[in-house]
C-alpha positions in Angstrom: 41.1 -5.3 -53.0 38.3 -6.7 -54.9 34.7 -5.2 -55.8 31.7 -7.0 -54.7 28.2 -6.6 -56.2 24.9 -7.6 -54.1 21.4 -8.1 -54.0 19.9 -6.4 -51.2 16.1 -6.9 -50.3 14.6 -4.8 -47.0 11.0 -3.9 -45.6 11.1 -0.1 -45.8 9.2 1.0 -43.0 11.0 2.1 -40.6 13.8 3.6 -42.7 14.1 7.1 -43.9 15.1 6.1 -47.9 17.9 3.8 -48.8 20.3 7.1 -49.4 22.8 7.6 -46.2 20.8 11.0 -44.1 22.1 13.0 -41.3 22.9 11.5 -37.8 20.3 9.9 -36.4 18.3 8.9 -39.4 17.8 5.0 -39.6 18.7 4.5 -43.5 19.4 1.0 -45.5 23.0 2.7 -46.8 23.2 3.3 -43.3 22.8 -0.1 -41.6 24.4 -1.7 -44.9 27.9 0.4 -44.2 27.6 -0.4 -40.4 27.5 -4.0 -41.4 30.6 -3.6 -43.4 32.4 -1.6 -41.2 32.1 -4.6 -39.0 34.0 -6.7 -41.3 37.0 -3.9 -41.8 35.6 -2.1 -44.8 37.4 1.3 -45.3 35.2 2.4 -48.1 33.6 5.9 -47.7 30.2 5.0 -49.3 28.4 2.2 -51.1 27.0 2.5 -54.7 23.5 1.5 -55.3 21.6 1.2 -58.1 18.6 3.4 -56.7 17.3 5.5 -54.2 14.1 4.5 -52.6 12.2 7.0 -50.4 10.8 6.4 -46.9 8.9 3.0 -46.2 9.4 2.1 -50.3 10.4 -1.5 -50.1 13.0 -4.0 -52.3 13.4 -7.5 -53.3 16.1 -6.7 -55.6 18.3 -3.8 -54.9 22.0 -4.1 -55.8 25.0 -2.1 -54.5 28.6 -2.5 -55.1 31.4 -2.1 -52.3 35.2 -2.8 -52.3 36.5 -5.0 -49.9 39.7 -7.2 -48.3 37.8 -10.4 -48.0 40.2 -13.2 -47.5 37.7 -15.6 -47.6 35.2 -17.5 -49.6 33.0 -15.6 -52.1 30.2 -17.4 -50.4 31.0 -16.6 -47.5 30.3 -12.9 -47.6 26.7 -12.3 -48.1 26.5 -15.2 -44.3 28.9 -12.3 -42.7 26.9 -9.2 -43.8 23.9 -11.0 -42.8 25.1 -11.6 -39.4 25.6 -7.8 -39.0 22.5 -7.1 -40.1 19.2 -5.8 -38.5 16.2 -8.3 -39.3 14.8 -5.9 -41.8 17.4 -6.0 -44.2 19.0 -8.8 -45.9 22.4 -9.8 -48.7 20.2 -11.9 -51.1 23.0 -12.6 -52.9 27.0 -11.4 -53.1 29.4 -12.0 -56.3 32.3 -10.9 -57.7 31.4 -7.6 -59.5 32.4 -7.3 -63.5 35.5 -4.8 -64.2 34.1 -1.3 -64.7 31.1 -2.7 -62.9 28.8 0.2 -61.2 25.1 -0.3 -59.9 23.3 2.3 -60.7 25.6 3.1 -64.4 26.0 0.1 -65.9 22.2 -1.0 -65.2 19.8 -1.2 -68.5 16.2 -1.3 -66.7 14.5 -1.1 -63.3 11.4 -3.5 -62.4 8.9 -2.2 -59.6 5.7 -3.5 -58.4 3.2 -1.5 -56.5 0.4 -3.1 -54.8 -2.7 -2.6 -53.8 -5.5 -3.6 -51.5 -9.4 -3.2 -52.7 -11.2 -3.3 -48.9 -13.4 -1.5 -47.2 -11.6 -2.0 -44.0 -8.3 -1.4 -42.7 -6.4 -5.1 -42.9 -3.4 -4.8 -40.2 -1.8 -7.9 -41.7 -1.3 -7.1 -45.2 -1.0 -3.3 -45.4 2.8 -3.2 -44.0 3.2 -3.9 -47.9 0.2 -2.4 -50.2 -1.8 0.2 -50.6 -5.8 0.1 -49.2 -7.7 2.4 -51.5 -12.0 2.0 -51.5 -14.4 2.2 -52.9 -12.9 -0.2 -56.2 -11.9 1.7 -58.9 -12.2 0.4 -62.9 -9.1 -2.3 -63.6 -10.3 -2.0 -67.0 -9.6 1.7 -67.1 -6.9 1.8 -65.2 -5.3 -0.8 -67.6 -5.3 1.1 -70.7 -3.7 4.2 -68.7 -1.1 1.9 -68.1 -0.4 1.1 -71.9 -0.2 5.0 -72.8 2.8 5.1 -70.5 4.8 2.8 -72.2 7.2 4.2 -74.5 10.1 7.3 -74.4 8.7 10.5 -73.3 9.4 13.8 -71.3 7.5 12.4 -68.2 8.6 15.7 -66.2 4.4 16.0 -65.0 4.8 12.8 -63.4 8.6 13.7 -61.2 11.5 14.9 -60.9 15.1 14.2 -61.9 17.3 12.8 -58.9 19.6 15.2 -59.7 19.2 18.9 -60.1 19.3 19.4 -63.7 18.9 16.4 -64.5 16.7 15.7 -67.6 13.6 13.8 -67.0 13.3 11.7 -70.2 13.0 8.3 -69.7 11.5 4.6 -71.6 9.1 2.9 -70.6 9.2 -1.1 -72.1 6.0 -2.1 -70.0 3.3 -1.5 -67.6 0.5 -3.6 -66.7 -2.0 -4.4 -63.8 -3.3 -7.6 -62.6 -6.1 -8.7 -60.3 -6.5 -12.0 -57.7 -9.4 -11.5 -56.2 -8.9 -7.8 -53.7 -5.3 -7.7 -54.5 -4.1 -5.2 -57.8 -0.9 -5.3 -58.7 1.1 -2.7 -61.0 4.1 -4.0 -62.7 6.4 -1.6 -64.4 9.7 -1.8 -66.4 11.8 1.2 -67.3 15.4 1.9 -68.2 14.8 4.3 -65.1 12.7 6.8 -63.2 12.1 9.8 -61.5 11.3 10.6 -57.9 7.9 9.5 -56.8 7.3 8.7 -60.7 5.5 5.5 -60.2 4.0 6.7 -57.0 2.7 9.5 -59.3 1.1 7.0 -62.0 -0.8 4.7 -59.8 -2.5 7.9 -57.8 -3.1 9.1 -61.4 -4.7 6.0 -62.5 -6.5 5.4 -59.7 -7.9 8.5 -60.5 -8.8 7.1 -63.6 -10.3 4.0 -62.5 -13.2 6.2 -60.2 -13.7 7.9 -63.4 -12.7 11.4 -62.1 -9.9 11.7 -64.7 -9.8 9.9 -68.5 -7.6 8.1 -70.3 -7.5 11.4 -72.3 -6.4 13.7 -69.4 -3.3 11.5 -68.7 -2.1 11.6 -72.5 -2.4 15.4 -72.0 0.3 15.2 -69.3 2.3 13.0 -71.1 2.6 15.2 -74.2 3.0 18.1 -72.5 5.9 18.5 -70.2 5.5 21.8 -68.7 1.9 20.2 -67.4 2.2 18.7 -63.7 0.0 16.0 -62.1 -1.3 17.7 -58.8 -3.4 14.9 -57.7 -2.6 11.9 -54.7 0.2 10.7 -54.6 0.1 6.6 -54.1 1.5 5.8 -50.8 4.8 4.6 -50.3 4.5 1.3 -48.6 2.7 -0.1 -51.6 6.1 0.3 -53.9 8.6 -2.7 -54.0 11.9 -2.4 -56.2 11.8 -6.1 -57.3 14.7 -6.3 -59.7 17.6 -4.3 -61.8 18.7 -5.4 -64.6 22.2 -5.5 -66.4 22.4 -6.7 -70.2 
């Protein structure tokens, strides 16, 4: 019995969150352990490296699963794949390191949130981004994104996955960038809470129609007992892009 580690990318949409739900719910885990199933897996659950909510997308998931394969490494992620609904996908399958586990062993997360700057709905392109108008301030909304980088309590901003959980985290970048309507938010972290990045962008957005400041973030940020009550971005704007082990 070996353990296998692979890169899992999906369109969101019409699943309920990566994490396994009652019967009935369509879930990635879900359709991932199906798929496995199907090639004699007798594992009780997959390990993943996140949880994404409802309609969040992913380039670069990972998971880990033990398995009796008797074939070709390289072979594996072709057979997943041909279990597979056409909204999910095995980027990617390897070997996994001894004492290898997704979510554990990882050292930081990289997500990308995008969104569109139009004043009417654009059916082809908002499966995947975020329409928001009238344009807000990049400028503004830029240096919001440089007072999140670094460790802090970010409990205004989400919660801990796990009850209890603390709610500290690092920050080692954040940035936006413009092509022509199209901004895109890039952030790196060693990891997040829920609906933490969903929480920033609505925040700086805020920012950017000069409702909020600069100021009135760094005032969250220093005090955890504070809690951002504003919009939350929506969800099909979020893409987990990559995790990564050092």
């Amino acid at each position: 019995m070996a353990t296998y580690k692979s890169i899992i990318a999906y369109d969101g949409t019409d699943f309920q969150g990566f994490q396994r739900q009652a019967e009935g719910l369509r879930t990635v885990q879900g359709v991932l352990e199906t798929a496995l199933r199907n090639l004699d897996w007798q594992g009780r659950s997959i390990a993943a490296a996140g949880r994404t909510d409802a309609g969040v997308h992913a380039r670069g998931q990972v998971i880990a699963f033990e398995l009796e394969w008797r074939h070709e490494v390289s072979s594996l992620a072709r057979a997943l794949n041909a279990n597979l609904p056409s909204d999910v996908a095995v980027c990617h399958t390897e070997l996994a390191p001894q004492g290898f586990h997704p979510r554990f062993t990882a050292q930081k997360r990289r997500y990308s949130y995008t969104l569109i700057i139009l004043p009417v709905r654009d059916p082809l392109r908002e499966r995947y981004a975020w329409r928001i108008w009238p344009e807000p301030e990049l400028d503004a909304m830029e240096t919001v994104a440089t007072i999140l980088v670094g460790r802090y309590d970010f409990a205004a901003f989400g919660q801990a996955p796990i009850d209890g959980g603390h709610t500290v985290r690092e920050v080692f970048r954040a940035q936006w960038s413009q092509k022509r309507e199209v901004f895109t938010f890039e952030i790196e972290a060693n990891a997040f809470l829920q609906h933490m990045i969903r929480r920033f962008v609505g925040a700086m957005i805020e920012v950017g129609a000069g409702r909020l400041s600069a100021k009135d973030i760094r005032v969250l940020l220093n005090d955890p007992g504070l809690r951002w009550e504003g919009r939350i971005a929506a969800a099909q704007g979020l893409c987990l892009e990559a995790v990564i082990y050092e």
